[in-house]
C-alpha positions in Angstrom: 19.3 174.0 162.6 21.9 174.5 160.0 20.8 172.5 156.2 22.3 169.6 155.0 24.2 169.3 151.9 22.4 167.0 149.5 23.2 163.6 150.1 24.7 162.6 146.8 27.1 166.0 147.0 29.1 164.2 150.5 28.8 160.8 148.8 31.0 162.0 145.7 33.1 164.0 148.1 33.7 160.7 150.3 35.1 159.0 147.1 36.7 162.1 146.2 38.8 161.2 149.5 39.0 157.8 149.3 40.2 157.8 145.4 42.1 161.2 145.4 40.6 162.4 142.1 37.6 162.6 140.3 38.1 160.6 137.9 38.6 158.1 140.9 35.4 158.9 142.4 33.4 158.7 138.8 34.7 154.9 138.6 34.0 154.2 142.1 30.4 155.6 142.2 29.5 154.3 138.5 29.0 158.0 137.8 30.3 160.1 134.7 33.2 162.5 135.6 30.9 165.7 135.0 28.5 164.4 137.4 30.9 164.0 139.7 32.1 167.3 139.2 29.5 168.8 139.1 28.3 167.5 142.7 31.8 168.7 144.4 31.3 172.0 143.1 27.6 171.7 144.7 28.9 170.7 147.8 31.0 173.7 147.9 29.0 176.4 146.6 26.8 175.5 149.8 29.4 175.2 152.1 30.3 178.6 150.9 34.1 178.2 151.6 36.7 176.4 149.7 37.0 172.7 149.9 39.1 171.9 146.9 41.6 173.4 144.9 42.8 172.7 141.4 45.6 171.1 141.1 48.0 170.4 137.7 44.9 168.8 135.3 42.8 167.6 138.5 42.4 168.8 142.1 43.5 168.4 145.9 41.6 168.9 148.8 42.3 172.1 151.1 43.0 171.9 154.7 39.1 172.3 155.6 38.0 170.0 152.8 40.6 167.6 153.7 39.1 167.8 157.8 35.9 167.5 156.7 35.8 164.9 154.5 37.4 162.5 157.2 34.4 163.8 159.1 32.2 162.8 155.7 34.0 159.2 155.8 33.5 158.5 159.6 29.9 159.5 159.5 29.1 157.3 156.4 30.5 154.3 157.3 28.8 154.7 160.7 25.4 155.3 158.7 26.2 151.8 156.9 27.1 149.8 159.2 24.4 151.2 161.4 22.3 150.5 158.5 23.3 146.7 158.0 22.6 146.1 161.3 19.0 147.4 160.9 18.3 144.9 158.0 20.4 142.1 159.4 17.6 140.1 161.0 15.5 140.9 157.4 18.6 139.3 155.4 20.8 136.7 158.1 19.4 134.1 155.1 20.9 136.2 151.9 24.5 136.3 151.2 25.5 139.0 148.7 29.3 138.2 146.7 31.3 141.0 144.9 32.9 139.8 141.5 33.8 140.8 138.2 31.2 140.5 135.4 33.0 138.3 133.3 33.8 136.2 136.7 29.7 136.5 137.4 29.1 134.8 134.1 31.5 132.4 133.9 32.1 131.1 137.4 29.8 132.6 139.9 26.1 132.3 138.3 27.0 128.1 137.1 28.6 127.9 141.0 25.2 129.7 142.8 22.8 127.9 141.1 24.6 124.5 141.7 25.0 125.7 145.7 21.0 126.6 145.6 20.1 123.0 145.0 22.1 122.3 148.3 20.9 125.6 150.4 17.4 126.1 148.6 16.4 128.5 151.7 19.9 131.0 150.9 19.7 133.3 148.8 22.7 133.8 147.1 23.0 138.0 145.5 25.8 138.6 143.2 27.3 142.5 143.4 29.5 143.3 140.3 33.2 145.0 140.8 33.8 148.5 139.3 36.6 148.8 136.6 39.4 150.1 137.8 38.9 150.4 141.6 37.2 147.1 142.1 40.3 146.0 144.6 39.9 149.7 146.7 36.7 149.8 147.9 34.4 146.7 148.7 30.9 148.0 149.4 28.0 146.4 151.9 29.0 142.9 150.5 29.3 139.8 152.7 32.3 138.2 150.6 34.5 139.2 147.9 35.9 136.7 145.1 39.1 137.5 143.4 41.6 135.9 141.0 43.6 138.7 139.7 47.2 138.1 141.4 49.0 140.8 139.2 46.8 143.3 140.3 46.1 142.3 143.9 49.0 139.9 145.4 47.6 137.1 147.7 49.1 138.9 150.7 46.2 141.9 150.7 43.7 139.1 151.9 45.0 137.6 155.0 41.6 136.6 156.0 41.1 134.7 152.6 40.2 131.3 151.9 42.0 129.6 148.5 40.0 127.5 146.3 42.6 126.8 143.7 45.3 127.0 141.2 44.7 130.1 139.4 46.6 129.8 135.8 47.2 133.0 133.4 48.8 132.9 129.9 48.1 135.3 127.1 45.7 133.6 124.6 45.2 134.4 121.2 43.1 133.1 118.1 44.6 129.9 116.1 44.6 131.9 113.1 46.1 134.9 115.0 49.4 136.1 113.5 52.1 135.5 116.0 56.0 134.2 116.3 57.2 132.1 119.2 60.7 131.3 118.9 63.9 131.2 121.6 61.6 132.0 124.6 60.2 135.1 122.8 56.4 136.2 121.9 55.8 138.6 119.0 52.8 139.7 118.1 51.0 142.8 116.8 48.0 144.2 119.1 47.9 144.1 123.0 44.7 143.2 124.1 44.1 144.9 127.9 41.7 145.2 130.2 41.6 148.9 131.8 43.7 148.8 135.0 45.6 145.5 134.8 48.0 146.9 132.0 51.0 146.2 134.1 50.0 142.2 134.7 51.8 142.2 131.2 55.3 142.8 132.6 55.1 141.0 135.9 53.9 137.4 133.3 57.4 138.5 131.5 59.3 138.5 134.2 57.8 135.5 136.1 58.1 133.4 133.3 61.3 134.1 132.1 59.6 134.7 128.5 60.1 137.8 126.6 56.9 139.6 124.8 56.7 142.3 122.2 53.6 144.0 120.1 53.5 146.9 117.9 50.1 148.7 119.5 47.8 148.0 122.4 43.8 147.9 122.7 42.1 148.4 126.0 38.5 147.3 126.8 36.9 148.3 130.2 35.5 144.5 130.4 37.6 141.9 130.8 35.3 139.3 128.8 35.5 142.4 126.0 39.3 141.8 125.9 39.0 137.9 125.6 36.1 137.5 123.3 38.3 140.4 121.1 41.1 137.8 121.4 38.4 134.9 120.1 37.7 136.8 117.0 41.1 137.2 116.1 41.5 141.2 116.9 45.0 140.2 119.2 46.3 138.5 121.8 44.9 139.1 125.8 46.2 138.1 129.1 43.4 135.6 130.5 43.0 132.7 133.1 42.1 129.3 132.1 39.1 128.7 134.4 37.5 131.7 132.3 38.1 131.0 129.2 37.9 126.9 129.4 35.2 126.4 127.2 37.2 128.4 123.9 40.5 126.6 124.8 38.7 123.2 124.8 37.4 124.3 121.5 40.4 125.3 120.1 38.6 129.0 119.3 41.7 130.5 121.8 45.0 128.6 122.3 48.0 130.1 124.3 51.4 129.2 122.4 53.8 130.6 125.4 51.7 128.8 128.2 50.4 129.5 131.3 52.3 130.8 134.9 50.9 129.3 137.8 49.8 131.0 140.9 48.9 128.7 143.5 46.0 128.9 144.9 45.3 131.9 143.8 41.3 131.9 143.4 40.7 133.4 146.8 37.4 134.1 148.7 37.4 136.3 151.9 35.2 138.4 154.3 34.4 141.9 152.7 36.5 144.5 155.1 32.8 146.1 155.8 31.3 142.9 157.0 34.9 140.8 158.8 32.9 138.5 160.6 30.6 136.4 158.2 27.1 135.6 158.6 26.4 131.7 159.5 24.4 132.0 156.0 28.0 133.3 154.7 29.7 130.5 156.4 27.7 128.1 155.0 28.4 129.4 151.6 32.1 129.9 152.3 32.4 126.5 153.4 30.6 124.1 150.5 32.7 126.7 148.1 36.0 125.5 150.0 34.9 121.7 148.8 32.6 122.6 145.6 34.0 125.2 144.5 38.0 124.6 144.0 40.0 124.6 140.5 41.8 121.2 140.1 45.2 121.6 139.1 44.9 122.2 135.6 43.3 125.8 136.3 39.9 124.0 135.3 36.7 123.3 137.8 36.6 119.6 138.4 33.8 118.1 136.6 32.9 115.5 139.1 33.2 118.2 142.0 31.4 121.1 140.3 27.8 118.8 140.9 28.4 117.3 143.7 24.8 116.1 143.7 25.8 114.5 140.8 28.2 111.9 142.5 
């Protein structure tokens, strides 16, 4: 019987396919790029033939690597869904929800724990995104939260559920240095969050307002970028519903407004798991009429508890 590879080797050479580079696979696995790297060139060291191939400053898959790490793919996603499967009786009462960490904090944990005083017997598990390729890959999850319309439009969830006006504007510190004048934003430092650098350009243009900075900062977090923006270190592109509590308080005000995408909070079936548990229904359901933005971007207070009313 021929030895396997070790299992970790075909698991960074499966996101080596999916993401087309290692720096691609690092983000997706959580993993440094020399580890990474260095598991590739494991893989192929005991394959003993070429799988890879350098190419300009990273690398390409050969014909062979290229056939067998469609074979890789196929057989892992068999193993997982064979594996769900196997705990699905163990689990039909958990319901597991992938989300950005500032998203966790702000929105999901406040959201779960009010839905828990409903559903005391489901569990609710909350699964953070990966920077950068959060949108490409969504994992054993039952259902994925997103509000990020720049960087994925509302079309790539057909099977999504809205729960609200999602508003964006870029938000800076009161005593932040800035000019606002004939429809055009100046300021000095661009606050980004890795990977959604070009939701800069597509505000400009849907808004009709002009913006211009002299240098740009980017933080792998978006709550980095806005609490950077809180302490007066430049301006960052934020939704409201995240950042309600500082623009209540004054701590962050947006001078050039917000643009509106409606209903752009959007919920939907992970693509590994397309038909929900009843548990997931259940969940998906009280968030369609507890968890909704009202129309100023903002959770409405008397629907956020509804035991409350």
């Amino acid at each position: 019987m021929a030895q396997l590879p070790p299992l970790a080797s075909l698991l960074a050479f499966e996101a080596l396919y999916h993401s087309g580079s290692v720096t691609g696979a690092a983000n997706r696995l959580g993993r440094t790029h020399s580890a990474v790297s260095k598991q590739l060139h494991q893989l192929q060291d005991h394959a003993g033939t070429p799988l890879f191939e350098k190419h300009g400053s990273g690398i390409k898959l050969t014909p062979q690597g290229q056939k067998f790490a469609s074979i890789v793919a196929d057989g892992l996603s068999d193993i997982r869904k064979g594996y769900d499967s196997l705990r699905l009786e163990r689990t039909q009462h958990k319901v597991s929800i992938k989300v950005s960490s500032t998203f966790a904090r702000v929105w999901a944990i406040p959201i779960v724990a009010r839905f828990n005083r409903h559903h005391p017997d489901i569990e609710i598990q909350i699964t953070l995104t990966i920077p950068l390729n959060s949108h490409s890959f969504d994992g054993s999850v039952d259902l994925v939260l997103s509000w990020d319309r720049f960087v994925s439009p509302e079309e790539a969830h057909p099977n999504g559920t809205t729960l609200g006006d999602v508003h964006i504007g870029p938000v800076l510190s009161s005593s932040y240095p800035h000019h606002l004048e004939d429809g055009h934003l100046a300021f000095k430092n661009r606050l980004d969050r890795r990977g959604s650098e070009s939701g800069w350009a597509q505000w400009s243009e849907m808004t009709g307002l002009t913006l211009s900075c002299e240098s740009q900062q980017t933080f792998e977090l978006a709550g980095l970028a806005y609490e950077a923006a809180e302490r007066g270190m430049g301006v960052a592109l934020a939704p409201k519903f995240l950042i309600e509590k500082e623009l209540k308080s004054g701590t962050l005000i947006a001078p050039a407004g917000f643009y509106c995408f409606k209903e752009g909070l959007i919920v939907r079936p992970s693509s590994e798991r397309p038909q929900p548990s009843q548990s997931a229904m259940i969940f998906l359901d009280w968030l369609a009429r507890y968890g909704r933005l009202g129309d100023d971007g903002y959770l409405v207070a008397d629907v956020l508890d509804p035991l409350c009313g």
